[in-house]
N, C-alpha and C positions, 0 to 999 in steps of 0.2 A: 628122735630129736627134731624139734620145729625148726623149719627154715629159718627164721629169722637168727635160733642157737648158731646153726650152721655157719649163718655170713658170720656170725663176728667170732667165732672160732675161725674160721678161716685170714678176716681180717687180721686178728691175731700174731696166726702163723707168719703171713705175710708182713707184719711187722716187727716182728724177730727174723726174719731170713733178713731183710734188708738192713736192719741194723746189725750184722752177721756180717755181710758183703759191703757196707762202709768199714767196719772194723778191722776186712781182710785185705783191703783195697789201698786205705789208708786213704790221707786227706791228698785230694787233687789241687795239683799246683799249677796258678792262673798260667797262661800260656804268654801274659801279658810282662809277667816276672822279669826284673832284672837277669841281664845271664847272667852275670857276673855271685848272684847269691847275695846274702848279705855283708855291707862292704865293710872293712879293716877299718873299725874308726878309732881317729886316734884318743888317749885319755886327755881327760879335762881337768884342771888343775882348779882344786876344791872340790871335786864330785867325786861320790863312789856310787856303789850300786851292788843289790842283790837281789835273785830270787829265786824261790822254791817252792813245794809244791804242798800243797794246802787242804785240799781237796774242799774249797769252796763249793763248786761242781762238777768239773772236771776230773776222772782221776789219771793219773800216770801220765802227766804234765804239768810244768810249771806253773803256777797261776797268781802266784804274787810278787810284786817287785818293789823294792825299797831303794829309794835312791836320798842320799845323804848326803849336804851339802855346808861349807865351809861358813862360817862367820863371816858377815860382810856380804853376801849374798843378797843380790837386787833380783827379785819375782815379780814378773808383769806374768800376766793373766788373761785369756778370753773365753766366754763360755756360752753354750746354748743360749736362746734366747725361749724357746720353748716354756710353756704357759704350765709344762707339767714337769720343772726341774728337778732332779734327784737332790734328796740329802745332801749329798757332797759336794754337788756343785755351788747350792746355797753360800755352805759354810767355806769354798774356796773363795767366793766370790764377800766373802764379807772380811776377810783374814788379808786381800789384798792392798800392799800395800804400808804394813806394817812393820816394826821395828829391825833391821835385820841385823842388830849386832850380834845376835847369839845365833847365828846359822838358822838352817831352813832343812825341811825332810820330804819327801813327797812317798805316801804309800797308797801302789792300787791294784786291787784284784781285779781278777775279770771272772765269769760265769755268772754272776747275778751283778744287777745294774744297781741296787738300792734306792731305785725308784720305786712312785707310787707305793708308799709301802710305814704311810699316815708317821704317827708320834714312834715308832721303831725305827723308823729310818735315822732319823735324830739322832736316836740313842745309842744306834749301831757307829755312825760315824764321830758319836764324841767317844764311845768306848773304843774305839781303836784309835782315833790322835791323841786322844790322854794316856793311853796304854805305849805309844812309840815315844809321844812325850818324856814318860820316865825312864825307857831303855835307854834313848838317848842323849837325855841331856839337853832337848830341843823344848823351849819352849811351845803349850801348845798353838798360840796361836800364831802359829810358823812349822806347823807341820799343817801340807795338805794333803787330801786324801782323794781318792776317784775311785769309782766302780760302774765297769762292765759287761753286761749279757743280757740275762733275762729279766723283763719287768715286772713287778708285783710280787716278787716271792721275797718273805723274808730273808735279810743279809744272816747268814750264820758267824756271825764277828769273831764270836772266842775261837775259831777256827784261824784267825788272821794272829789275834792275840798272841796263839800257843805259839805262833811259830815267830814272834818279831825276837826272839835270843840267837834262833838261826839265824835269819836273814842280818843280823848285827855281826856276827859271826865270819859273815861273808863277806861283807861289805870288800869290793874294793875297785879303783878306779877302770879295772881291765873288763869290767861284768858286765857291760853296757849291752851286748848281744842279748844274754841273757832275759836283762830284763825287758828289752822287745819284743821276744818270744813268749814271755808270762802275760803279756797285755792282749793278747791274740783272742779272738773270740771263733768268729768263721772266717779269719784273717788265713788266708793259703800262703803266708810268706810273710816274714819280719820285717819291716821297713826300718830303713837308717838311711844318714844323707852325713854328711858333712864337708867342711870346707876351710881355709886357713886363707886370711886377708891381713898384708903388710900394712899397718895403720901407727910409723914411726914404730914398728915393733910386731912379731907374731900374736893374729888374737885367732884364735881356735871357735868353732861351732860347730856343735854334733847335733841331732835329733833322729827322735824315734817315735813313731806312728803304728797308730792301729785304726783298722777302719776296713769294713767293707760291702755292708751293707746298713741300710738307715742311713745315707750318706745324702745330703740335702744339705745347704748353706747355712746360714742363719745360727750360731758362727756355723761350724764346720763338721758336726757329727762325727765325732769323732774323739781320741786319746791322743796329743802329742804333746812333746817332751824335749825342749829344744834348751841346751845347755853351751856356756861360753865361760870363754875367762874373760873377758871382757872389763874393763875398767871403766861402769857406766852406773848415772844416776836411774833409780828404782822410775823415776816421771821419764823422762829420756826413753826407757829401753820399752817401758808401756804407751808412748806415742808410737815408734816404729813398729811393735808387736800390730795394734791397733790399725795401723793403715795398711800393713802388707797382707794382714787378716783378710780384709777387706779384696786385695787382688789377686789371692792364691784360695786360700779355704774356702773362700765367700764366693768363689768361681768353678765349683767341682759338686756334681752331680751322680750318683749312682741311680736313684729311686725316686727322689724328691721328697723324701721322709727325712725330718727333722727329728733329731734324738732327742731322749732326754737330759743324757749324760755328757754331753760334750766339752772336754775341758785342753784346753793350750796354755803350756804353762810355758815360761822362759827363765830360765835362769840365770845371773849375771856372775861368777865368782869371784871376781874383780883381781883375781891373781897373774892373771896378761903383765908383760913387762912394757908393753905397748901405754902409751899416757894415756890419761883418760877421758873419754869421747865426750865432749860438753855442749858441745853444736851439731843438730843433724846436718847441715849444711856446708860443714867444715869439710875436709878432703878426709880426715878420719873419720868422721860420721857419715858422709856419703859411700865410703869404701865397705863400712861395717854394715850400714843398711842394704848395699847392693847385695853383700855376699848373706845374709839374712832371708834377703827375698832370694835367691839360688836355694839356699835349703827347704824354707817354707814348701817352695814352691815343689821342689824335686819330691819332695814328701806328700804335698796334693796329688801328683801325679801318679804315686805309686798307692794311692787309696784308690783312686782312678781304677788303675790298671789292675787290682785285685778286687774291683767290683763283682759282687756273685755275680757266677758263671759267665764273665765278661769274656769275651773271644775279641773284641777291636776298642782299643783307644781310640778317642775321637776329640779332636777339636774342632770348636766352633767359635766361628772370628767374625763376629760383625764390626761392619763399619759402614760410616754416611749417614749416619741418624743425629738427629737434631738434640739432642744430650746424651749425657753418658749415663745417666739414669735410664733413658729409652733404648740404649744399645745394649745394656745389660740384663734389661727386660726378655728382651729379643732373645737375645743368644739363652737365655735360661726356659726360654718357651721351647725351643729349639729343642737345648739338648736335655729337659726333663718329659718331649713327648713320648709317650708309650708306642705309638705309630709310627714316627722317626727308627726311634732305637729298636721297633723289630724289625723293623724294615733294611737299618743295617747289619742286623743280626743273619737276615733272609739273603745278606749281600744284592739287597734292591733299590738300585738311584732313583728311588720314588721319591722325585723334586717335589709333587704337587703336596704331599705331608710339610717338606719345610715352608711351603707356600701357606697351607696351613698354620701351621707353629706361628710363623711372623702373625697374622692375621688375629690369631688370639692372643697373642701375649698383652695386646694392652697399651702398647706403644704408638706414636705417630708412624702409620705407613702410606704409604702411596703404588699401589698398586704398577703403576705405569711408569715406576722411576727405578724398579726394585731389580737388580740382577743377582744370580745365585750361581756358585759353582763345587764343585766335586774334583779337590785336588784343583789341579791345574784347567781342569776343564769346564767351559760355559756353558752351562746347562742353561738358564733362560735371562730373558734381560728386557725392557721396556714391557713390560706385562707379559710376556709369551715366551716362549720356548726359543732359544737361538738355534737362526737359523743353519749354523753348521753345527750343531748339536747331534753327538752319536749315540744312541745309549747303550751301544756295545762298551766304547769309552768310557763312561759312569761305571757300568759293570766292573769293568777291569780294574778301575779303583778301586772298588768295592770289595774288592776281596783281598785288600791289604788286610794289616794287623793295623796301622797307625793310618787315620783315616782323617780327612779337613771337609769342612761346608762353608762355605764363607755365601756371608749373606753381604752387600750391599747396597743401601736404604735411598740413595740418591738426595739425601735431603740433608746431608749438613757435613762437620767434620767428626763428630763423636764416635769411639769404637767402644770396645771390649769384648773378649775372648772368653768361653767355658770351656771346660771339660770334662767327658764325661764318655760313658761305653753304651757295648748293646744290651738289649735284654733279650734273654736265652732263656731254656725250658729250664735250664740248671738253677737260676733264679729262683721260682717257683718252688723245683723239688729241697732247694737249703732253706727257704723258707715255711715249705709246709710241714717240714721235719725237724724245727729250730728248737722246740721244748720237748719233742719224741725220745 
C-alpha cells in the first residue's frame, strides 16, 4: 500500500474513533450555563407549542417545533441584515405585519439553514407554510417559518411535512421547553427567560433562544422566540422590538460572523386582562418595554455564555466618547478581537491588545486622555500604564468566569456596553468538525 493510501486510511480511522468518543461522551455543557437548568416558564394565553423529531439531520433528537397561536395575534419581527438571506427569512420578513385576524403559526427546524440553496429554497419554504397552512387552518400568509444548521445543502421538506399531524397532535400550551430544545444546533443548553409586569393588570413574557456560534450583530445571529399576552397594536409592539434589538442582540458578540438565518420574532396574543398598551410612554408601556428589554436581554446573554467552547463571560463597557455611535464602535472592536478573547482565554491582562482594539475600531480616540480597567482595577490612564497598577491584580481577575474591561475615552458623555466570551481551542475543534 502507498503511503499516501496509508494517511487517509489512517485519517479515516481517526475520524470514526472521534466521532465514537463524541457519541460516548455526549454533548459538553458550557460551564457558563445557568445553574439553575432551564427555568419553569409559565404558559402564555393564546400560544401552544410542539416538537418532535424529524430527522432533518439530526437523529434521536428533537428537531422541529411548531408553535401555534391565537387569532388576534400581533407579530413584530427582526432579521439578519446579511447580503446572503435564507429563504425563510425572505418570506418572514415580507408576511410582516399582516392581517392577524385568523391567528398566526411559526414552524422551524434546525440541522439544515435553507440557505444558499438558489429557486429550492423557495420551494422548500412555501411547501412547508402551505402544507401547515392546511393542517391548521392558519392562513399562509401568517404562518412563519425559520431554519437552522448547515448552509448549502438542500432542505429535505417532505420530512417536515410527514410529521406536521404530529406535531398538531401535540400542540399544547405547557411544551415550550420542548420546543427550545428542538431549535438547538451546537447549542450546549436550551435557553428561556421570562417575566410577569403589573401594567393595571398581569401581562406575561416568555422567550426562547438559540445561538451559539455565527453569533455577530447585525440583527442578532441567531433563533428567538419571545411570546406575551400582551394587549398591543402589531406598529407599537414592532417599535419596541426594533429599539431594544438594537441594545441587547445588536450588542453580543461570539465570532463576529453574521448568520444567514437570523430571525426574532415576537408575538402579541392579546389575551392579558391588563388594558391595552397605546403609549410607549405611558406607565403601561414604560413597564412592558422595561420588562421586554429584561428578557431580550437575559436571552443575549445566555447566547453569550454558550458561546463555542466559551470558559468566561465578558463585558465590555465603554464610556467618554464623543457619540454613541463611536462608543459602540469601540466596545465591538474590543470584544470581537481575536487577540483580546485569547488572551482572556490564556487568563492574560494583556491591556496593550485592548489599547489596540480602541485604536482600530474606527472611532475618535485620544490616546492621552484614554484610561482602562480590569474589574475594579486601573490598569492605565493618561496614555500609560497606572502608576499603582499590579498585574498580579489583572491576573486574579482574570481567572473569574464573569469578567469587565471598561474602556474610558476622556472625550465626551456617550457610552455603551457588549458582550461577549473567550475563544478557546474548543472553538476551533466544534467548528472543524460542524458538517463531519
Amino acid at each position: 500500500m502507498g503511503k499516501s493510501k496509508k494517511i487517509k486510511k489512517l485519517k479515516k480511522k481517526l475520524l470514526k474513533l472521534r466521532k465514537e468518543i463524541k457519541g460516548k461522551s455526549g454533548p459538553l455543557i458550557s460551564p457558563l450555563a445557568p445553574k439553575g437548568g432551564f427555568p419553569d416558564l409559565p404558559e402564555i394565553n393564546g400560544a401552544e407549542f410542539a416538537a418532535v423529531e424529524a430527522g432533518v439531520r439530526y437523529s434521536g433528537r428533537k428537531d422541529i417545533m411548531l408553535a401555534k397561536l391565537a387569532p388576534g395575534t400581533a407579530i413584530a419581527g427582526v432579521f439578519t441584515r446579511s447580503a446572503t438571506r435564507a429563504a425563510p427569512v425572505l418570506d418572514c420578513e415580507a408576511k410582516l405585519g399582516g392581517d392577524s385576524g385568523a391567528g398566526a403559526a411559526i414552524i422551524v427546524n434546525s440541522g439544515n439553514a435553507n440557505a444558499f440553496t438558489g429557486t429550492n429554497g423557495k420551494k422548500s419554504v412555501e411547501a412547508i407554510t402551505g402544507a401547515v397552512s392546511s393542517v391548521l387552518g392558519i392562513p399562509q400568509t401568517r404562518i412563519f417559518s425559520a431554519s437552522t444548521g448547515v448552509i448549502g445543502e438542500p432542505l429535505p421538506h417532505e420530512r417536515i411535512v410527514n410529521k406536521l399531524q404530529e406535531l398538531k397532535a401535540a400542540l399544547s400550551a405547557a411544551s415550550i421547553q420542548s420546543a427550545a430544545q428542538a431549535i438547538m444546533t451546537t447549542d450546549t443548553f436550551a435557553k428561556g427567560s421570562f417575566t410577569e409586569v403589573d401594567a393595571e393588570g398581569p401581562i406575561r413574557i416568555v422567550g426562547i433562544a438559540k445561538g451559539s456560534g455565527m453569533i455577530a450583530p447585525d440583527m442578532a445571529t441567531m433563533l428567538v422566540y419571545i411570546f406575551t399576552d400582551a394587549q398591543i397594536s402589531q406598529t407599537l409592539l414592532q417599535q419596541m422590538l426594533s429599539d431594544l434589538t438594537r441594545k441587547t442582540f445588536n450588542c453580543i458578540t461570539v465570532d463576529s460572523d453574521t448568520s444567514t438565518s437570523d430571525t426574532l420574532i415576537l408575538a402579541a396574543t392579546q389575551k392579558s386582562s391588563a388594558p391595552e398598551i397605546t403609549d410607549i410612554d405611558s406607565a403601561a408601556g414604560s413597564a412592558f418595554y422595561d420588562a421586554l428589554h429584561k428578557v431580550m436581554l437575559d436571552l443575549a446573554h445566555q447566547v453569550v455564555r454558550d458561546g463555542e467552547g466559551a470558559t468566561k463571560f465578558v463585558e465590555v463597557r465603554v464610556a467618554g466618547a464623543e457619540t454613541e455611535a463611536d462608543a459602540h464602535k469601540i466596545a465591538m472592536a474590543i470584544a470581537n478581537s481575536p487577540l483580546v478573547k485569547t488572551a482572556i482565554a490564556g487568563e492574560d491582562p494583556n491591556w496593550g491588545r485592548v489599547v489596540m482594539a480602541v485604536g482600530k475600531s474606527g472611532a475618535k480616540a485620544d490616546r492621552d486622555k484614554l484610561s482602562i480597567r480590569f474589574g475594579d482595577i486601573l490598569v492605565a490612564e493618561n496614555g500609560w500604564v497606572s502608576p499603582d497598577y499590579r498585574e498580579e491584580d489583572a491576573a486574579e481577575h482574570m481567572k473569574g468566569q464573569n469578567l469587565l474591561i471598561a474602556v474610558d475615552m476622556g472625550l465626551g458623555s456617550a457610552e455603551s456596553t457588549a458582550w461577549t466570551c473567550d475563544l478557546t481551542n474548543r472553538y476551533i475543534e466544534i467548528n472543524a468538525d460542524y458538517r463531519s
